[in-house]
C-alpha positions in Angstrom: 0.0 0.0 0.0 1.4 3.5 -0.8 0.0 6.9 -2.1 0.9 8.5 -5.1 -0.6 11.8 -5.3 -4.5 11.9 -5.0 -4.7 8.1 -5.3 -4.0 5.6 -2.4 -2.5 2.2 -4.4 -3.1 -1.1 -2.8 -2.1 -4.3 -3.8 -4.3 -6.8 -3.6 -3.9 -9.7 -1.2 -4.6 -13.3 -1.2 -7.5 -13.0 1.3 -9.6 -10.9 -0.6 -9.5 -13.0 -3.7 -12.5 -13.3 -5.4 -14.2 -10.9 -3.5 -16.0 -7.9 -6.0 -14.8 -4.4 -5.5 -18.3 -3.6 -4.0 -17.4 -6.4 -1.2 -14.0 -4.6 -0.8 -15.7 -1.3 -0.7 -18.4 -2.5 1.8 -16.5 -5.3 4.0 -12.9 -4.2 4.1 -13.3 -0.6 4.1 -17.2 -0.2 5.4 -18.0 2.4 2.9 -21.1 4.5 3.8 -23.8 4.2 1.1 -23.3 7.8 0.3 -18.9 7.3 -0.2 -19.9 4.6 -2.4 -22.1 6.2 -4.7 -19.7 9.4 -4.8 -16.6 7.3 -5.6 -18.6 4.8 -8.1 -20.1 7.9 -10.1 -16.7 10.1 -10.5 -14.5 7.6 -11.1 -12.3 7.1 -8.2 -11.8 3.6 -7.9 -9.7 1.7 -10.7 -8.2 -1.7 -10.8 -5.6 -1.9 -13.0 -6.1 1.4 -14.0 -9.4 0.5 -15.3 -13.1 1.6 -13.8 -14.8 -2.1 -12.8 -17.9 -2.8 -12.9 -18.4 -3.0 -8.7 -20.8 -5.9 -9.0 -19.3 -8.2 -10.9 -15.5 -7.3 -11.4 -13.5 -9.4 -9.0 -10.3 -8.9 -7.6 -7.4 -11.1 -7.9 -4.2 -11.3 -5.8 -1.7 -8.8 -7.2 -4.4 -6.3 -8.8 -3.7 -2.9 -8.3 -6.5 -0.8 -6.5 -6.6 2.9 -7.1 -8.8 4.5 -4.3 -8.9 8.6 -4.9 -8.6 9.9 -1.3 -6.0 12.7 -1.2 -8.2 15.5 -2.3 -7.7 19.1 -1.6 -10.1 20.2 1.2 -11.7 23.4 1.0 -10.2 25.4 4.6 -13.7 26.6 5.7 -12.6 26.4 9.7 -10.8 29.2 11.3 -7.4 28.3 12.5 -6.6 28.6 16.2 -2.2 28.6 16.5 -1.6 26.2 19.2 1.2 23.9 19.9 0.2 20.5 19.1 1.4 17.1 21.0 1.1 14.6 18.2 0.9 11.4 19.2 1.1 9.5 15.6 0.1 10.7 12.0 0.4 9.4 8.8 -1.4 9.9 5.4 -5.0 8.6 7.4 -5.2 9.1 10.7 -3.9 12.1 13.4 -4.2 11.5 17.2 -3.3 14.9 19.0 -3.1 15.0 23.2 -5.6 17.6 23.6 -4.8 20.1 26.8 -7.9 20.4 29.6 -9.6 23.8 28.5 -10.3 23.6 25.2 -13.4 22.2 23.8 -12.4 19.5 21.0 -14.5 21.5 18.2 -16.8 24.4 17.8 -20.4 24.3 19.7 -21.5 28.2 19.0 -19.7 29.3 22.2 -17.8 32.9 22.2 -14.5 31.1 21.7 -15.8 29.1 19.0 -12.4 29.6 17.2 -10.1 28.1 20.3 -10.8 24.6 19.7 -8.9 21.7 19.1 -10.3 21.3 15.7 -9.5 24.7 15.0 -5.6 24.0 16.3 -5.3 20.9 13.8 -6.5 23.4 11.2 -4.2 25.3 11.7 -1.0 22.5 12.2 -2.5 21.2 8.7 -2.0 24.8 6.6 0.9 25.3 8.1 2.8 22.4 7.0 0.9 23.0 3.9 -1.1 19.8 4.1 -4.2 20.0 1.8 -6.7 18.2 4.4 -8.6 19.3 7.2 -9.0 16.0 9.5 -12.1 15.8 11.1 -12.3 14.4 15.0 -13.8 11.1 15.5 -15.1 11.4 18.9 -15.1 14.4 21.7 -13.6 15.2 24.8 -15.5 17.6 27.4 -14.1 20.7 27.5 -12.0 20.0 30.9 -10.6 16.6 30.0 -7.1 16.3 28.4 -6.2 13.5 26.1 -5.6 11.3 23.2 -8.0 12.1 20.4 -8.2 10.5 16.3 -9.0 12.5 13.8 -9.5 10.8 10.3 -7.5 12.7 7.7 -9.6 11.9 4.3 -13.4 10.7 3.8 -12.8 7.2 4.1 -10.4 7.1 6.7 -13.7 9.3 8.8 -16.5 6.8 7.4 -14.3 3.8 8.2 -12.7 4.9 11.7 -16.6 6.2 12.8 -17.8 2.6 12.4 -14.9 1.3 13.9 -15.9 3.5 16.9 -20.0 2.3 17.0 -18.3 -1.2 17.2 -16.2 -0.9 19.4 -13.3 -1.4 17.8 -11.3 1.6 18.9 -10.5 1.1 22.6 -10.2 4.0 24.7 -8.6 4.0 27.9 -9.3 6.3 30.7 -7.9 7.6 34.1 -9.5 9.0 37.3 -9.0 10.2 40.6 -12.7 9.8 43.0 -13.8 10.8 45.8 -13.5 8.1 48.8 -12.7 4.5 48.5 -13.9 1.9 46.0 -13.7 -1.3 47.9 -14.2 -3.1 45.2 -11.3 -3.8 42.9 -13.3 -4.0 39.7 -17.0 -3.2 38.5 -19.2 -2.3 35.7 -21.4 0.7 35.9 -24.9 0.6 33.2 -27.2 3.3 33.9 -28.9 5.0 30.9 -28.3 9.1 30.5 -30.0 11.5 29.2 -30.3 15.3 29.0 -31.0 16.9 32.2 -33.9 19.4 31.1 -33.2 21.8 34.0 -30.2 22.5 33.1 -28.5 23.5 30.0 -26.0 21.1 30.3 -26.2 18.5 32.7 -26.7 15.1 32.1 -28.8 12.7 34.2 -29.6 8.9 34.8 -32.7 8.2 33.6 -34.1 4.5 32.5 -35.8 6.5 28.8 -32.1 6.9 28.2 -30.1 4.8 25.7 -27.7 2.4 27.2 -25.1 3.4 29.0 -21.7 1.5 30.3 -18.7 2.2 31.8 -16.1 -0.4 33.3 -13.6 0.7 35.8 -10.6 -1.0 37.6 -9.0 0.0 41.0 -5.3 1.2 40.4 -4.4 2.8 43.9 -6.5 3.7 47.4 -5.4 7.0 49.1 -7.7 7.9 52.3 -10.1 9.9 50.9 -9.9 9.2 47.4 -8.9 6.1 44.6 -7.1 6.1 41.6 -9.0 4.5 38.7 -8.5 3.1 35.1 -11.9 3.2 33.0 -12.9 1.7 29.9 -16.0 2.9 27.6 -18.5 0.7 26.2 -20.3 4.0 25.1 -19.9 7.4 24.8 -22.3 9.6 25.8 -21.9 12.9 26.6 -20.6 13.3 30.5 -20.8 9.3 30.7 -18.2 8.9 33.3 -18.9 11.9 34.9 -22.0 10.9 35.6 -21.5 7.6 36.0 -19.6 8.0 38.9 -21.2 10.7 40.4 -24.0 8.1 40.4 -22.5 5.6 42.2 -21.3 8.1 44.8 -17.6 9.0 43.6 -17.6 11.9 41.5 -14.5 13.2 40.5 -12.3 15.1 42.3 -12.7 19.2 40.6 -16.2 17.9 39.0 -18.0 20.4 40.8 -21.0 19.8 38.0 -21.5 16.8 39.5 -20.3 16.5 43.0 -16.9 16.8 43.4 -15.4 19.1 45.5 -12.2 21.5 45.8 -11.2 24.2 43.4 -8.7 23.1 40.4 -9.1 26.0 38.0 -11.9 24.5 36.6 -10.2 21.1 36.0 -11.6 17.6 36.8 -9.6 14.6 37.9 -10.3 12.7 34.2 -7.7 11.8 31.4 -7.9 10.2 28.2 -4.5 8.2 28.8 -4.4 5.5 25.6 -6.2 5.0 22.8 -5.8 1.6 20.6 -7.0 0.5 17.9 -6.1 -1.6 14.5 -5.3 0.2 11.6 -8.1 0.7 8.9 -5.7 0.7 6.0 -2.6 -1.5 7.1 -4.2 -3.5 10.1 -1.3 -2.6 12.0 -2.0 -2.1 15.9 -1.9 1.6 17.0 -1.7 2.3 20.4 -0.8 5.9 21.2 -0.5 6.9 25.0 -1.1 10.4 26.3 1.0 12.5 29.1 -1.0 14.1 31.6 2.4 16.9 32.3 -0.1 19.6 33.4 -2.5 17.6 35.3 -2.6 18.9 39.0 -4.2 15.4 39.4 -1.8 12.7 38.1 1.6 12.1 38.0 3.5 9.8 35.8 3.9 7.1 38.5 -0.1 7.1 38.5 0.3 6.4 34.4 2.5 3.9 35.0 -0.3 1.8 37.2 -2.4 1.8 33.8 
């Protein structure tokens, strides 16, 4: 597999012989519907560098397929310059170690334009890249970690169903108020929006399903140390999850927790892993928590 120009070349392996390139297109690479009919209509598949017919052309081992993917993207999104922490990029996929304080892209807020989305904007013209990745799931506003961005339409398609089955694992840590006794436990109360408030989440069984799994790492007196795992991800899930089970996090003060951080909660996005959508290579990308007033690197290392 390699990129020449607009056009991503892969060479056709064993496995996939005899598939069609619809199959490819649908199994391999979970093309949307939508991708399908926009790449089938302009011409931006080949197979040895002619158009197939997607239905009934099959693909041998050692065919070429030319997928169009590097386009130019039209820079409609503001740029915000902010240093970046990069935790892996290549022609797909960016992961960036978002700081606590940002949001992760605009929501109609005054600082709209202070976003991470609007920082990898900005990383991307400067280098002169002609993309603008789009983010594949959010981080709240005061949480600071690890998060993908897809880099061209497929690599967004493919990574976003990657994501609804769970495919991409994201790993979190916490710091709680009091002591979990027990060293393990799963958490599964639906959420929904909290209509008092404007943007509060609550437990409430009308709620789509909700589950969180967390694991002990360390006991302090008043408070424990936690790594979490996401079966979901609803807005404020962990927040309220653990609010709900009576240990919010420490700076949450939305939801229970207590003491003044600068507006900061006790929640990182440490790791993110996942398999590659183009090469199947395994990712894992890990994110410092430096400016945390929460966790040190010895509480990393427990993960």
């Amino acid at each position: 597999m390699k990129r020449g120009g607009e056009w991503l070349y892969i060479t056709i392996p064993e496995k996939w012989e005899g598939l069609t390139v619809e199959k490819v297109m649908k199994q391999k690479w979970q093309f949307p519907r939508k991708l399908r009919h926009d790449f089938r209509s302009n011409g931006k598949v080949l197979l040895n560098d002619e158009h197939p017919h997607w239905k009934t052309t099959k693909v041998h081992a050692g065919d070429v397929l030319r997928l169009k993917l590097f386009q130019k993207s039209d820079f409609q999104l503001p740029t915000f310059n902010m240093e970046l922490d990069v935790l892996f990029e290549d022609d797909h996929l960016l992961v960036v170690n978002k700081p606590a304080g940002i949001f992760t892209h605009p929501n109609g807020a005054e600082d709209d334009q202070h976003t991470l989305w609007n920082a990898v904007a900005h990383y991307c013209r400067e280098r002169h890249l002609p993309v603008l990745p789009k983010y594949i799931h959010r981080l709240d506003r005061h949480t600071s970690g690890a998060v993908l961005f897809g880099k061209h339409e497929l690599a967004i398609a493919t990574l976003g169903e990657m994501m609804k089955k769970r495919q991409i694992t994201r790993t979190y840590i916490a710091k709680v108020h009091g002591r979990i006794e027990h060293e393990q436990g799963r958490i599964e109360y639906p959420i929904i929006k909290d209509p008092t408030h404007p943007i509060k989440r609550k437990i409430d069984g009308e709620g789509p399903s909700s589950v969180t799994n967390y694991y002990v790492l360390n006991r302090e007196a008043d408070h424990t140390l936690l790594r979490l795992h996401l079966e979901t991800g609803r807005t404020h899930q962990i927040r309220v999850h653990l609010h709900a089970i009576g240990h919010p996090l420490l700076g949450d003060s939305l939801y229970g927790g207590s003491g003044d951080h600068l507006g900061r909660q006790a929640l990182h996005a440490a790791s993110l892993s996942f398999p590659h959508p183009f090469t199947e290579e395994r990712i894992t990308c890990s994110a410092s928590s430096e400016t945390s007033p929460f966790f040190d690197e010895n509480d990393l290392e427990r993960l």
